[in-house]
C-alpha positions in Angstrom: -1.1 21.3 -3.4 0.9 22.2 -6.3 4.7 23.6 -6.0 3.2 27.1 -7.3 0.2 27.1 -4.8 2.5 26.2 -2.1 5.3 29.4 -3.1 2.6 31.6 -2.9 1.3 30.2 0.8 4.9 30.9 1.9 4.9 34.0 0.5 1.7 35.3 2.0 3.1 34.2 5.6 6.0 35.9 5.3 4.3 38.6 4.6 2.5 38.7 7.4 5.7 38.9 9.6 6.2 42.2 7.9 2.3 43.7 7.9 0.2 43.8 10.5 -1.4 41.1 12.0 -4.9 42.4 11.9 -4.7 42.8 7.6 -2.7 39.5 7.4 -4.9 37.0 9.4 -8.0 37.4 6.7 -5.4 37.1 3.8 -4.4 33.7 5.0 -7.6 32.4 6.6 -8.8 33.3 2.7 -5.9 31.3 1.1 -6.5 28.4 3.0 -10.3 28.5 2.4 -9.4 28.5 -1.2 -6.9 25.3 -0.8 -9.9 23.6 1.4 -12.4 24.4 -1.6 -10.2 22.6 -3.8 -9.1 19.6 -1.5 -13.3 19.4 -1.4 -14.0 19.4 -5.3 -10.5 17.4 -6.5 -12.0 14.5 -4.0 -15.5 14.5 -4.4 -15.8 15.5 -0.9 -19.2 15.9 0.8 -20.1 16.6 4.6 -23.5 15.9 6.1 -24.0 19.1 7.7 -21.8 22.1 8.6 -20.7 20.6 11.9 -19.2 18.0 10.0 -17.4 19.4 7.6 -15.8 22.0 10.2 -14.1 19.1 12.0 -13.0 17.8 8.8 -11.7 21.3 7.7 -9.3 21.0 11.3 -8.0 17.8 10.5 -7.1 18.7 6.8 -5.4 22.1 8.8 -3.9 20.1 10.7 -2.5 17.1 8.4 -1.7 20.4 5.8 0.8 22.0 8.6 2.4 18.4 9.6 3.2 17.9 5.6 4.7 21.3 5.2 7.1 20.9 8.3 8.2 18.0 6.6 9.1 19.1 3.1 11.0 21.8 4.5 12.5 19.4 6.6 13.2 17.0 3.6 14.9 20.2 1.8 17.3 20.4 3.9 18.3 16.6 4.3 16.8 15.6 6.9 14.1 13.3 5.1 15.1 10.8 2.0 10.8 11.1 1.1 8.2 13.8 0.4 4.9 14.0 1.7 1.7 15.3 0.1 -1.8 15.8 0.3 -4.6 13.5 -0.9 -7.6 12.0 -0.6 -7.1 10.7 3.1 -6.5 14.4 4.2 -9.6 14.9 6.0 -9.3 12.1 8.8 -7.1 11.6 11.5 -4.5 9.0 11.3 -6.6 6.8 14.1 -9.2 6.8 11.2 -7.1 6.4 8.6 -4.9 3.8 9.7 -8.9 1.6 11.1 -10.3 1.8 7.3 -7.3 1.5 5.2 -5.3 -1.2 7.1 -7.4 -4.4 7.5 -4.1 -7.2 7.8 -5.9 -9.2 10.5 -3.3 -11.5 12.6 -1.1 -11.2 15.0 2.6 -11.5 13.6 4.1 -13.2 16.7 1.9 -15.8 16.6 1.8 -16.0 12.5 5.5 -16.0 12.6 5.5 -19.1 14.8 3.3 -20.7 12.6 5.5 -19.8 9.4 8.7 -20.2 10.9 7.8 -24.2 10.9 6.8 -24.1 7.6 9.3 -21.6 6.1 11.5 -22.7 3.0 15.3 -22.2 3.7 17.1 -20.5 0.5 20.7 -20.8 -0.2 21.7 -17.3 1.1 25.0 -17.3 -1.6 22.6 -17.5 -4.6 23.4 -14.1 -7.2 21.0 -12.2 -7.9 20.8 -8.9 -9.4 21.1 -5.3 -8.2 17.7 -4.1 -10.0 14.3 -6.3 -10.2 11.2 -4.6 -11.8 8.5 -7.0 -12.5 6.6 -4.8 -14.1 8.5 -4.0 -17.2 8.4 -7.9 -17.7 4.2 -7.7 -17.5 4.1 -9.8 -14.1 2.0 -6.8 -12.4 -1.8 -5.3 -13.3 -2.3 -1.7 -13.1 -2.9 0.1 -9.6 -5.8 -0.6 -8.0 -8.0 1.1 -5.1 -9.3 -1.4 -2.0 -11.5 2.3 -1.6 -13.4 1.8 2.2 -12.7 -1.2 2.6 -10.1 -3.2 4.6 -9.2 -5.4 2.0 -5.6 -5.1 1.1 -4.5 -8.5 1.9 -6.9 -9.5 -1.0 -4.7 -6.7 -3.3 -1.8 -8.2 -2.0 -2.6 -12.0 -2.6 -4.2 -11.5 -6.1 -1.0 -9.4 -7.2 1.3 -12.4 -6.4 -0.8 -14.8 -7.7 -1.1 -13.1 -11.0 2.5 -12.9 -10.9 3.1 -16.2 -10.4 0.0 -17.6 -13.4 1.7 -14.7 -15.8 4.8 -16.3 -15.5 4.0 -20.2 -15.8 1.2 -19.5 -18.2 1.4 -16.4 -20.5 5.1 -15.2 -20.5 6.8 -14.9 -23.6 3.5 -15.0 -25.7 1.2 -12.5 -26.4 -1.5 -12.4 -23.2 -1.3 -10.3 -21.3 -1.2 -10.6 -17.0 -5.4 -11.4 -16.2 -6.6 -9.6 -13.2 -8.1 -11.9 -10.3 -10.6 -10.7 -8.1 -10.6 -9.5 -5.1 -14.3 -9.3 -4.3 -14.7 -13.5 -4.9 -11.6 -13.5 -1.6 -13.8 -11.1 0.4 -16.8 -12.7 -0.4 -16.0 -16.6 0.1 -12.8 -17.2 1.9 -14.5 -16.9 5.7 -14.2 -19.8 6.4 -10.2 -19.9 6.1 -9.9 -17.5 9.1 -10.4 -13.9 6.9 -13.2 -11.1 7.8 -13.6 -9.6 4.4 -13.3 -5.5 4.8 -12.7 -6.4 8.0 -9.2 -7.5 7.9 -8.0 -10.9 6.4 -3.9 -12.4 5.8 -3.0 -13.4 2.4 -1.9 -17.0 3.3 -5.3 -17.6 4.4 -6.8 -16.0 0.8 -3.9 -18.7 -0.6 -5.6 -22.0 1.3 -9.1 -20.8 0.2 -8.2 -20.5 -3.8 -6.1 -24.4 -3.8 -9.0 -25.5 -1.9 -11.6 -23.9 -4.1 -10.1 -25.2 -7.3 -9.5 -21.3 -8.6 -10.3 -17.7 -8.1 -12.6 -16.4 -10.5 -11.3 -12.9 -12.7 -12.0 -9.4 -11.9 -13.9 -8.8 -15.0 -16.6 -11.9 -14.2 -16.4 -10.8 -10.2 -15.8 -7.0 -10.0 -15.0 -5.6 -7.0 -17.2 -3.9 -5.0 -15.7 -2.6 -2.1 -18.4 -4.3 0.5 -18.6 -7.9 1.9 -21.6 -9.7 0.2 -22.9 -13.1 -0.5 -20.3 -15.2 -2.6 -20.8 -15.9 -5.7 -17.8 -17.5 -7.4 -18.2 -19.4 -10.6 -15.9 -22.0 -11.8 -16.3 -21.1 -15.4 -14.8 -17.8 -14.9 -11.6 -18.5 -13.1 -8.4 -16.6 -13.8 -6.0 -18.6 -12.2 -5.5 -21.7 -9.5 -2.7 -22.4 -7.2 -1.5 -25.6 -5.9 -0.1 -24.3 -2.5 2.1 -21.3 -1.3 5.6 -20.6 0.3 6.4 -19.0 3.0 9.7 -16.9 3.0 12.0 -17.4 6.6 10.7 -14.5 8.8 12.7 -11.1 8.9 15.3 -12.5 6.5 15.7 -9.4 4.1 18.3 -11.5 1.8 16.1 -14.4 1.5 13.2 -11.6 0.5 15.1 -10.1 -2.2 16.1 -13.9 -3.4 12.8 -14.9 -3.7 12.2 -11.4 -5.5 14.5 -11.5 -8.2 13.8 -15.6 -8.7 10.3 -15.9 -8.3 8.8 -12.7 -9.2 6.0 -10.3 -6.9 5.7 -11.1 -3.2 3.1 -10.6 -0.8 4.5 -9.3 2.1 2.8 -7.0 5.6 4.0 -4.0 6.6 3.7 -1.5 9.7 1.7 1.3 7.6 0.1 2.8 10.7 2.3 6.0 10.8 0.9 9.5 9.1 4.1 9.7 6.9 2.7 6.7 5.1 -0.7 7.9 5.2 0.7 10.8 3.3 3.6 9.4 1.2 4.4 11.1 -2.2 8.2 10.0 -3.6 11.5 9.2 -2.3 12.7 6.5 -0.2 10.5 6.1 2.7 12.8 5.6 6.0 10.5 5.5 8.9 12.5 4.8 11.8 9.5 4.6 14.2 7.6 2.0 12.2 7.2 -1.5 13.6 8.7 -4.7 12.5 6.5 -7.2 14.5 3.1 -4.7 14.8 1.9 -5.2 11.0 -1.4 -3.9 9.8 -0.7 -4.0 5.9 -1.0 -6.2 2.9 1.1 -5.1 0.0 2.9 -6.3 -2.6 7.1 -5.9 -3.6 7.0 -6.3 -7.4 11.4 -5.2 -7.2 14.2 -3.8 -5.7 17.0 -1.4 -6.6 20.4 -1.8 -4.8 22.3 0.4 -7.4 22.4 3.5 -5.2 23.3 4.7 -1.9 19.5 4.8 0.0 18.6 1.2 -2.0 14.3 0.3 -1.9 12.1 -1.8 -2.3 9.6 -1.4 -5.2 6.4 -1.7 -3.2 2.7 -1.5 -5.2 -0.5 -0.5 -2.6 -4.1 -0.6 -2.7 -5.3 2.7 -2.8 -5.4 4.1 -6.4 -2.9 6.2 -8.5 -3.5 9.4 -6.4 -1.2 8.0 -3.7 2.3 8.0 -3.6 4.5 7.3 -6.5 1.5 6.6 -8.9 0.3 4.2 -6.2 3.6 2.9 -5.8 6.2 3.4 -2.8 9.9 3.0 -2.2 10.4 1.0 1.0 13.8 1.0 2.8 15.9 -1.9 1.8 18.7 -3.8 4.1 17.3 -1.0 7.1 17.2 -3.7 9.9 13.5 -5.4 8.4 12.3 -1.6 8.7 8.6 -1.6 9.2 8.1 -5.4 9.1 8.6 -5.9 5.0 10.4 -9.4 5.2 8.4 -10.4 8.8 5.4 -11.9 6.7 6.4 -12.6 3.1 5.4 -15.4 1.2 3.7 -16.4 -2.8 1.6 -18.7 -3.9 3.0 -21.8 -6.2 1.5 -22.6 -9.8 
């Protein structure tokens, strides 16, 4: 909803405190028809019958009223981020957060796996306030996992392309080659990951050293489904010869391996509706988890220069979302929502 659309919502219910309610009930019932008709056509959304669609109307109602509490709330400091509507505004967060968030593992028992593996990093190293990846062409453009519960293959092909940019192509003319997805959900079963069912990026890590590669998105395009696989060693994009893990909840070793390594795959607690419907700022969350993870993503920076200091954190779910497809995660807020709980990159 755009600032203008939302001034003249306001300004119709106001106006209703002053007019009867019989005249001003139709007015707004109208004005929110109109703002439904357009959530419908901007989306490409269509409902099987009118059942359907008159549940999905109520949600999108409902999610509508939670984001404009909030923004007003946000005005007047009480929020450091803005919400907004998109293209997950028809279904409830219990939906949203089923489809969407497909990290599949339990984090207390991965992080007693990783903690024994875990590399130690000299916690006095200096590093800088400000780490963007992406203006040194480590990172691919925004991408959309769509219905799928794939973003642990987002997140793992992110790092890795990182990590082959910056051993192979940096400082020449190449440019970073997209990896594919689809080959991760279609072939690495048999390392423990469900394809749009859920998966964990270390897991998509073992499967590409053990395969010899990971074939490019433009030979293996994703399609959003689990199907037969069909990788093809004459189209890989990039191989790895093992992975690190970085030591459990330890924010300072994140942000070292960050600004000395480059993009790191990390899991997140992205379960709450305020991430569901995330649109700019610094995103403080106090009631997200740091051990209850559902979320593959990827932190391509950090900024430390001012006072609410973020991460730089790319998702999965197209440029519609958020900053561009981009959010700003809390930095140094106690491990808030599980960033530095499951971190880790692949080695080239």
């Amino acid at each position: 909803m755009s600032l203008l659309q939302k001034t003249a919502l306001k300004v119709v219910i106001a106006l209703c405190v002053l007019f009867i309610s019989t005249y001003c009930i139709p007015i707004l019932d109208k004005q929110l028809n109109n703002e439904w008709a357009l959530f419908k056509r901007d989306h490409r959304k269509q409902y099987h019958s009118i059942e359907e669609e008159n549940t999905r109307q109520a949600i999108w109602k409902a999610n509508l009223g939670k984001i404009q509490k909030h923004n007003d709330e946000a005005q007047s400091g009480m929020h450091t981020y803005t919400l907004a509507m998109n293209e997950f505004g028809d279904m409830t967060n219990e939906e949203f957060t089923k489809q969407m968030n497909g990290l599949k593992m339990s984090a207390k028992t991965e992080r007693s796996l990783r903690n024994t593996r875990a590399v130690l990093v000299q916690s006095d190293i200096v590093i800088p306030d400000a780490v963007d990846w992406r203006q040194k062409g480590y990172v691919t453009s925004v991408k959309n996992q769509g219905q799928c519960g794939s973003c642990w293959a987002f997140s793992a092909t992110g790092s890795l392309e990182g990590q082959y940019f910056a051993k192979n192509y940096f400082g020449t003319n190449q440019t970073v080659v997209s990896l594919s997805e689809q080959n991760l959900i279609d072939c690495s079963g048999s390392f423990g990951n469900f394809g749009c069912s859920g998966g964990l990026m270390d897991r998509a890590f073992q499967y590409i050293q053990a395969n010899n590669g990971i074939d490019t998105a433009s030979s293996y395009p994703y399609e959003a489904r689990n199907n037969a696989c069909r990788f093809d060693q004459q189209n890989v994009g990039a191989t790895t010869i093992g992975f690190v893990d970085i030591q459990s909840m330890n924010e300072t070793a994140l942000q070292i391996a960050i600004a000395t390594v480059g993009p790191v795959s990390v899991a997140i607690d992205a379960s709450k509706s305020t991430f569901q419907f995330y649109r700019s700022g610094v995103y403080n969350e106090l009631t997200c988890s740091s051990t209850s993870l559902n979320h593959g993503v990827l932190v391509v920076g950090y900024n430390k220069t001012i006072s609410t200091p973020y991460y730089i954190v790319k998702n999965s779910w197209g440029t519609s979302w958020g900053q561009k497809g981009y959010i700003w995660m809390s930095l140094n807020k106690n491990n808030q929502c599980g960033i530095a709980t499951l971190a880790s990159y692949p080695l080239v």
